[in-house]
N, C-alpha and C positions, 0 to 999 in steps of 0.2 A: 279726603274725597278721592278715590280711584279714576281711572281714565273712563271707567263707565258710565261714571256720575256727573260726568261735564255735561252742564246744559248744550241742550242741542241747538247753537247758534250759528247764524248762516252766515254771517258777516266775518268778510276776510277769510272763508275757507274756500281752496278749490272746487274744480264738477268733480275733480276724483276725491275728493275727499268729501264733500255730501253725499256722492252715488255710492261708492264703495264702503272706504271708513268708517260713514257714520252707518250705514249699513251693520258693517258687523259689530259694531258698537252697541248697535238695537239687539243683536243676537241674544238668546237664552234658550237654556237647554230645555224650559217648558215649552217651547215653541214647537220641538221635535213631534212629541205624541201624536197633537192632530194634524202634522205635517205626514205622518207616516201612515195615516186614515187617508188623508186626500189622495198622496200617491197612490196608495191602492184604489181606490175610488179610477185615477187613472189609470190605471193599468190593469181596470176591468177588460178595456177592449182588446186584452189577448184574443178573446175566443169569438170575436167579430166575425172575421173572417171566415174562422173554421165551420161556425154556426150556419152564416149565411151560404158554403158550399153544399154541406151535408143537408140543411133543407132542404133546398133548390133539387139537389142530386138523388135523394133518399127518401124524402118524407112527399108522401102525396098529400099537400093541403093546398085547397085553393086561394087563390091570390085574394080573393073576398075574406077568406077564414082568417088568412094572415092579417091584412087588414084591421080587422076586427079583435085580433089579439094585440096590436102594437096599443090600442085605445089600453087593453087591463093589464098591460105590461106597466103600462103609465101609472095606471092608477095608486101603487104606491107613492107617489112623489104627490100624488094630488093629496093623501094620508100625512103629510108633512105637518099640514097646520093643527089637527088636534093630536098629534103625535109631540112637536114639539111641545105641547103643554103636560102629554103624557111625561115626555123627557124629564121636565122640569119636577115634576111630581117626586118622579125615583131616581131623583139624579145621584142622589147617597149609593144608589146600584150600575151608575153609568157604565163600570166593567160587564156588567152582566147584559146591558144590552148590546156594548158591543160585541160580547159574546154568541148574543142571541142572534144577531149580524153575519159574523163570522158564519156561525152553526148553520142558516138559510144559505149564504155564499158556497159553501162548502156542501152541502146535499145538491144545490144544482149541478155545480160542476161533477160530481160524482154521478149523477142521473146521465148528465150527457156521458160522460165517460163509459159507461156501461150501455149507452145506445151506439154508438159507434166501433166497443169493442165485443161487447157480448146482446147483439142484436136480440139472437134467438132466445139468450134468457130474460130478459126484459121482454119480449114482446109475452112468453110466456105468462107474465103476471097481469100487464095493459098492454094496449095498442102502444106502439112506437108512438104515434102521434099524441097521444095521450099523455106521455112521458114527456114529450118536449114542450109540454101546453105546463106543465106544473114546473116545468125545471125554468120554463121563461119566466112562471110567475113568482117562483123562491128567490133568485137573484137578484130583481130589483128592489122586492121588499126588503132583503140584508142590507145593499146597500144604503136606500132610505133612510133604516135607521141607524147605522152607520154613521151620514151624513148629518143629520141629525146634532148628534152628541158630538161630533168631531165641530159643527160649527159654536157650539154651546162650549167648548174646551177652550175656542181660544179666547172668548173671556178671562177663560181663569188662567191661561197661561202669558196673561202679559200680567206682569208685577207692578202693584200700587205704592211698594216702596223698593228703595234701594236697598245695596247690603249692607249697607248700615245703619237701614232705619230711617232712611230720610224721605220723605212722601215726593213721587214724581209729579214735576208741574204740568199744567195743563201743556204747554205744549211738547213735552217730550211724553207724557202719556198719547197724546194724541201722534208722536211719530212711531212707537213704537207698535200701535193697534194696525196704525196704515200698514208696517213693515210686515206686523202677522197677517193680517188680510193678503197682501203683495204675497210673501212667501205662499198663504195656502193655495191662490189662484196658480203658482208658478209650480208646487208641489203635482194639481191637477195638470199640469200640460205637460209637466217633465213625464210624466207616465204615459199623455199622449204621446209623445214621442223615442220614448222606448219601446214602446207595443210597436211603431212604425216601425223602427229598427229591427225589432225583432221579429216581425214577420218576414219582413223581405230576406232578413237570412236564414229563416225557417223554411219559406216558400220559393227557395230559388232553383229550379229544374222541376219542381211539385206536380208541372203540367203534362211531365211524359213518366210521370209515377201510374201503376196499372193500378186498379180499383183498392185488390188488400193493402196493398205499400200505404196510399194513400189513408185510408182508415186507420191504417197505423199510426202514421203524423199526424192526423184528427186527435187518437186515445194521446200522444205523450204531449200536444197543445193540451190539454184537458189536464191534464196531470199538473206541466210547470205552471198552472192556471191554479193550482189548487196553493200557489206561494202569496195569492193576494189577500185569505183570510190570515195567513199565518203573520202578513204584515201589519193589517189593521191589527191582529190583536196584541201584536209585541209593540204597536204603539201603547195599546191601555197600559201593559205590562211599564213598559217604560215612564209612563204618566205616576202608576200607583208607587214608584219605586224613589218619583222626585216629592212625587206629596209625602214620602213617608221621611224623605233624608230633611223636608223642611220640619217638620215634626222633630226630628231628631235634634236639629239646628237651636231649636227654639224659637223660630220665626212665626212666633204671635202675634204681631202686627199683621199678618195676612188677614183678609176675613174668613174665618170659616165660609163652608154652607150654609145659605138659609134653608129653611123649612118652608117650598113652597104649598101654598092652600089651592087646594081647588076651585076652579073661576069657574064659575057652569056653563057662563055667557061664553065667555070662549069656545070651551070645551063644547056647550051646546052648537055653537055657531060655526065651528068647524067640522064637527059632524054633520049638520045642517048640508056644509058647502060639500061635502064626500058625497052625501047623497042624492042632493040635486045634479052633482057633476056627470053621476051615474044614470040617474035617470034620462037627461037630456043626450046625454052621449051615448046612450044607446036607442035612443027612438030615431023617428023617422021623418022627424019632422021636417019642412022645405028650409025653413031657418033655422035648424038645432044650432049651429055654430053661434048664430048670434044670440041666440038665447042662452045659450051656456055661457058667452062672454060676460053679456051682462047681468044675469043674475048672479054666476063667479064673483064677477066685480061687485056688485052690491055687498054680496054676505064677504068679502075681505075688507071692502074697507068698513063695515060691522065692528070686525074684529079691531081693526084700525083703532076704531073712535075706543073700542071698551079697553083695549092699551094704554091708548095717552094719557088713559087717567091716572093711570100705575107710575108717572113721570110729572117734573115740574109743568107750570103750564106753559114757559118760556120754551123748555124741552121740546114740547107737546107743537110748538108752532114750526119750528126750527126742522120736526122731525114732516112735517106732513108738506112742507114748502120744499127742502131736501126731498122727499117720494116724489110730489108733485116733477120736479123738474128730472129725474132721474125716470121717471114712468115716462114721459113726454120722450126723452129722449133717445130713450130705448124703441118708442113704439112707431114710431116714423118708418113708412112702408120701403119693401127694397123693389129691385128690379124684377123678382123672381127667376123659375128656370129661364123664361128666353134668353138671357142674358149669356149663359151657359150653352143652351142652340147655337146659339149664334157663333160664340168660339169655337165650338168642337166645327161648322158646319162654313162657316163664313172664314175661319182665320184657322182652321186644322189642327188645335188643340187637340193631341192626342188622350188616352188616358195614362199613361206614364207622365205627358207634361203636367197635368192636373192633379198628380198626384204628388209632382215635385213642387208643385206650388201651395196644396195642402202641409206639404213637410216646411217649411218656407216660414208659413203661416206659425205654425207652432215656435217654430224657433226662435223664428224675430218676435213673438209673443213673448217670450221668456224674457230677451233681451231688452225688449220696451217698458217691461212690469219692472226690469231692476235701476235703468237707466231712469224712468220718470216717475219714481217712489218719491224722493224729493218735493217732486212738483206735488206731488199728491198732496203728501205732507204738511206743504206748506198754504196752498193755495184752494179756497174756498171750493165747495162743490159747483157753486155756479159759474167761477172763473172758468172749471177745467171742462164744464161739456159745455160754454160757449168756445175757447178754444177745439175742440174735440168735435162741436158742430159745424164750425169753421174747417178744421181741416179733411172732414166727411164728404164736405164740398167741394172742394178744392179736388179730392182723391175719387170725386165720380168723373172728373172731366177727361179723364184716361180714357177709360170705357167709353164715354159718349166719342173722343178721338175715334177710339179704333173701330166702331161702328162707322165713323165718316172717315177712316181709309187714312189717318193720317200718319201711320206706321210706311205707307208708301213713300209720305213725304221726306220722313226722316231716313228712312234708309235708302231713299236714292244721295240720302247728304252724308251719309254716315258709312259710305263703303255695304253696306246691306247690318250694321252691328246693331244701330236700335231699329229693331225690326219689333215686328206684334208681341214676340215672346220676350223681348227685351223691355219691352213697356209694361207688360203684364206683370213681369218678376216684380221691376222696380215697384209698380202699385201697389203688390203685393207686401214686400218688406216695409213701404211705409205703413201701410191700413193695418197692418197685423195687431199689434197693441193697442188698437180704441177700443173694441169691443169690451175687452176685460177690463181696461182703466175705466171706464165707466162707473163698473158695480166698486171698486175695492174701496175710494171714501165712503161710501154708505156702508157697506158691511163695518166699517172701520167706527164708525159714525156708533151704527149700533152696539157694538164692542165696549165701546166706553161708557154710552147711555141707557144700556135695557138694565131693566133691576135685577139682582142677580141671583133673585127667583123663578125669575119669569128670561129666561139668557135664549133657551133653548126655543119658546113659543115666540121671541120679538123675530128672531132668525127666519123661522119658520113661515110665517105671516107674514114679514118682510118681502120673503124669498120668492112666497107665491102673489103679491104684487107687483115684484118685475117679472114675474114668468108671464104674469096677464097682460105686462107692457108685449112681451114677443106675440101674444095672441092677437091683439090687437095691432101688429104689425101685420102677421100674417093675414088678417082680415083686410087691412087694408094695400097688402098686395094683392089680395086677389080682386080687391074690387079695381085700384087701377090695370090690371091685368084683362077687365072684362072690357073694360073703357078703349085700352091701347090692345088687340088682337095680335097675338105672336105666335105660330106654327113652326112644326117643323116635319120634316118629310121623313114617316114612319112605315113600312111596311107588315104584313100581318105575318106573323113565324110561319105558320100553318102552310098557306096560303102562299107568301111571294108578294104577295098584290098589296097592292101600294092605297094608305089607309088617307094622310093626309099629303099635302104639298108644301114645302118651306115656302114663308112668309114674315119675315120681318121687317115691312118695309115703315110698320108702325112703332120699331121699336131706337127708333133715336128719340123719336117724344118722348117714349113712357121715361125712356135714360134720364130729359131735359125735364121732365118734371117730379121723377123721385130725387133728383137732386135740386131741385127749388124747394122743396118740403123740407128735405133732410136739414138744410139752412135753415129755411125761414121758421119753421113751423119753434123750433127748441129755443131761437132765440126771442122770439115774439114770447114763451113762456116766462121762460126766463126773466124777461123787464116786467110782466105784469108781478111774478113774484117777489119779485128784489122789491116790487114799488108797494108790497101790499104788508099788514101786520107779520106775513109767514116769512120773512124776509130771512135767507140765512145767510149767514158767515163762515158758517162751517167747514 
């Protein structure tokens, strides 16, 4: 038995030798591939930046047309759900889709490249704006599918046996899924935060560059942008070169491929859900949002119920009690922009501080997802977003503080050191890692349990049931936002003249009750689950 194959026991080891050691203990070189997918997937938002100047600067479209494009930008991601089943079908060709990935990533970027450096020939064939309407809609379809296959890979890149053949126990299968899920979320935000990096040293004097200079720095953003297909696919490359040395090995005890069959019901029902999405989202209805919510929701959990048959039925409880509490506790409404008002307007949050608080964010993110893998690990899904509910609460009482002025009190006791922005950091470095520890037991969850025909469609369907947890958050900030009224004092560009007046005199309520929600609401789910057949352990 090698130092890899020691069961993963807690007892009697230190925090640094569960957080770290057994860390890189979990490590394996199949992890790499769709780790090298996500990263790219991060470090899309090189051409953030550049996109949103050069529109704004160059492209005459209105603020409605923009609008209206950010909906069919989306809509590849809504193509997730009969996509992953599509996946599943050709997954014997999954290089060729990430290829096909690559190939969309790689044509936008080259469309914008040639609208910022060779205008006049580009316009020559279409409108400029024409051009930037098909280069917005190529790039999120690649990465789609991209994402896709990259979340379906790391099923197979966690091993069902050791190198010697010995089958891994449930819970060292179950630590090792947590650590790929941990790694791919930590994969995605390492790449947020090299895009930050590398803008700010990209864009430092930018502002007294004359019109060509700057277009310039636009074409070679555009260029070093064109390193993010060449990394998704030296992931595949890297993937088909370990599957072929196990091949070599003799490592037959892997399972092959299955050969997935066509499910119609899904396949139908996912299509279903693309087309209603579209319909609804583009009419004009007074409540399209809610009707898009809830018929979304109906035709997923559809898809839900025609799943769990594909699984035990103990599975099948385990998994819809797990959604249930992980939907619930995602969907609990936030503060909204006031919140945001209020700092910039009330406490002088500039936009550099905001932006160091966004880099904050990513960081201590990384550093939460490696330190509380462990916990993850270990401890049931409903342990960790009753603790996570709890501490959600605890971490809104800052904000409702510095709404009622209590940064004055500490820093007439603190020499002026925790002042507003000293409150706000620290907030910030705690809350960073709950968002993402939320989702990685579930992914982790499905990693081990979806059948491994169907890897790529459980992901998929999964994915767009917590996305409809954020929708229904979103709904229900804006309905307490209607309840609690929060302005802010805006002027018209045009004009000079002053549109609205600051007003937040209603916004310590709305504080005092998204944080009674954010409590009550996940752990009131929570006892009804634990107390009912869907009961998990997970």
């Amino acid at each position: 038995m090698t130092w890899r194959d020691q069961p993963n026991s807690t007892g009697g080891r230190s925090w640094f030798q569960r957080v770290f050691l057994d860390l890189w203990s979990q490590l394996r070189l199949s992890f790499l591939p769709p780790l090298m997918v996500y990263f790219a997937a991060g470090v899309s938002g090189l051409t953030s930046v550049v996109g949103a100047f050069f529109l704004k600067d160059y492209l005459d479209l209105s603020a409605e047309f923009i609008a209206g494009l950010a909906f069919w930008a989306g809509l590849p991601w809504i193509l997730k759900v009969p996509l992953g089943h599509v996946v599943d079908l050709f997954w014997r060709w999954k290089g060729l889709l990430i290829l096909l990935g690559a190939g969309l990533i790689t044509l936008s970027l080259l469309i914008m490249f040639g609208l910022v450096s060779r205008p006049i020939e580009m316009r020559a064939i279409f409108p400029l704006a024409t051009w930037y309407v098909i280069a917005l809609l190529l790039a999120p379809s690649g990465y789609a599918i991209q994402d896709i296959v990259a979340d379906a890979m790391t099923v197979e890149a966690v091993p069902r046996f050791s190198d010697v053949g010995r089958p891994f126990s449930g819970p060292e299968s179950r630590a090792m899924h947590t650590t790929m899920q941990t790694l791919g979320r930590i994969a995605i935000i390492s790449g947020f935060v090299s895009v930050a990096a590398v803008n700010i040293w990209i864009f430092t004097g930018a502002e007294v560059l004359p019109k060509e200079a700057r277009l310039d720095l636009y074409a070679r953003v555009y260029l070093t942008a064109l390193a993010i297909p060449v990394i998704s696919v030296s992931g595949m490359v890297l993937h088909s070169f370990i599957q072929r040395r196990k091949t070599m090995l003799g490592k037959t005890h892997e399972a092959p491929d299955e050969k997935t069959k066509v499910n119609w019901p899904i396949l139908g029902g996912g299509l279903g859900f693309v087309v209603l999405s579209i319909v609804l989202g583009t009419s004009e209805l007074i409540y399209a949002q809610e009707i898009v919510f809830v018929s979304s929701l109906s035709v997923i959990l559809y898809l839900i119920r025609e799943l769990v048959k594909k699984i035990p039925p103990e599975a099948a409880r385990v998994l819809i009690g797990t959604a249930t509490i992980i939907f619930v506790f995602r969907a609990v409404p936030l503060p909204g922009p006031g919140l945001t008002w209020f700092e910039i307007d009330g406490l002088g949050f500039d936009e550099r501080f905001l932006s160091i608080l966004s880099l904050i964010t990513s960081l201590l993110t990384l550093i939460g997802l490696v330190v509380l893998r462990p916990l993850m690990a270990e401890r049931s899904i409903a342990y960790i977003v009753v603790l996570l509910a709890i501490a959600a609460g605890v971490l809104s009482l800052p904000n409702i503080g510095l709404y009622y002025g209590i940064q004055e009190w500490t820093a007439a006791r603190t020499g002026g050191i925790v002042d507003a922005r000293f409150i706000a950091i620290l907030d910030t470095a705690i809350e960073s890692p709950l968002g993402q520890i939320a989702m990685v037991p579930m992914l982790a969850w499905i990693a081990r349990n979806a059948p491994p025909d169907l890897k790529a469609t459980f992901f998929a369907v999964m994915a767009s049931f917590t996305n409809m947890a954020l929708s229904a958050s979103s709904l229900g900030t804006k309905y307490l936002n209607q309840m609690f009224l929060v302005t802010r004092a805006s002027v018209d560009p045009a004009s000079g003249e002053q549109i609205s007046i600051a007003d937040y005199s209603q916004l310590g309520q709305l504080l005092i009750v998204v944080g009674v929600i954010t409590v009550a609401v996940p752990l009131l789910v929570v006892l009804v689950v634990q107390s009912s057949p869907y009961r998990t352990s997970e």
